[in-house]
C-alpha positions, -999 to +999 in steps of 0.1 A: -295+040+337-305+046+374-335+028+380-356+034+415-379+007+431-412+023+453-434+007+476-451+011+504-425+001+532-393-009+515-391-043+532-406-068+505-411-058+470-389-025+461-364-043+484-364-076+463-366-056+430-332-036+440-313-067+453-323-084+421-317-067+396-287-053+413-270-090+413-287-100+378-281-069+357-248-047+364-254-021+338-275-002+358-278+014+393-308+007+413-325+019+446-349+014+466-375+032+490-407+032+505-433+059+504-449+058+540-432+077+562-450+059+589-442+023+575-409+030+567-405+044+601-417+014+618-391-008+592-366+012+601-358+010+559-352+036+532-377+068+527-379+078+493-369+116+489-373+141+462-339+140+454-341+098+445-368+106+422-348+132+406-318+108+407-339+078+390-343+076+351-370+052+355-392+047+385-408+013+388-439+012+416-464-016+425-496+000+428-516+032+416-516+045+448-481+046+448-483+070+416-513+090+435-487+094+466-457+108+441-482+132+419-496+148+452-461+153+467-448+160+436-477+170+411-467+159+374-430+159+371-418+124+376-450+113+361-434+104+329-404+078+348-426+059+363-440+025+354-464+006+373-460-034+379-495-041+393-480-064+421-499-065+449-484-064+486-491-100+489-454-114+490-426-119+512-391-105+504-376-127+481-406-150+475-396-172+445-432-161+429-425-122+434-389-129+422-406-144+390-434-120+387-406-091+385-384-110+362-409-110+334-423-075+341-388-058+345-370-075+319-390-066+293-391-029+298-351-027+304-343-043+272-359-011+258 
């Protein structure tokens, strides 16, 4: 399965989810963007493009308005890959309490 992590800049969350589950879980491919230009610009990280979303099987983002961005570049196509994790943009990359918080809310949904 190729499984895409979105969030805003691409320097905390997506970024830990990809490295992650990239090291824990070799069964899949994963990547990871953000979906500001202008924070992605100023992180000098990965802007997520059309063709990732096409790429991805399953599209994991942290926050509704991550879903709103998508669905008004997009409209409804990629709608039905994506899950939302609720995390908030209130960790640092690798935080041992974001690494947890996606282990329990990723997990589940790839043994599926």
């Amino acid at each position: 399965m190729n499984i895409l992590f979105l969030c805003t800049s691409n320097i905390q969350r997506s970024k830990t989810a990809e490295e992650l589950f990239r090291a824990a879980n070799k069964n899949h491919q994963y990547k990871s963007a953000g979906l500001s230009a202008k924070y992605v610009l100023k992180a000098n990280s990965t802007l997520c493009t059309e063709e990732m979303l096409k790429w991805a099987d399953r599209i994991y983002v942290f926050e509704q308005q991550h879903i709103d961005r998508i669905q008004s570049h997009t409209s409804e196509v990629f709608l039905p890959k994506i899950i939302n994790l609720n995390i908030p943009d209130d960790y640092q990359y690798f935080q041992r309490e974001l690494v947890l918080l996606l282990l329990e809310k990723i997990s589940r949904t790839l043994r599926t």
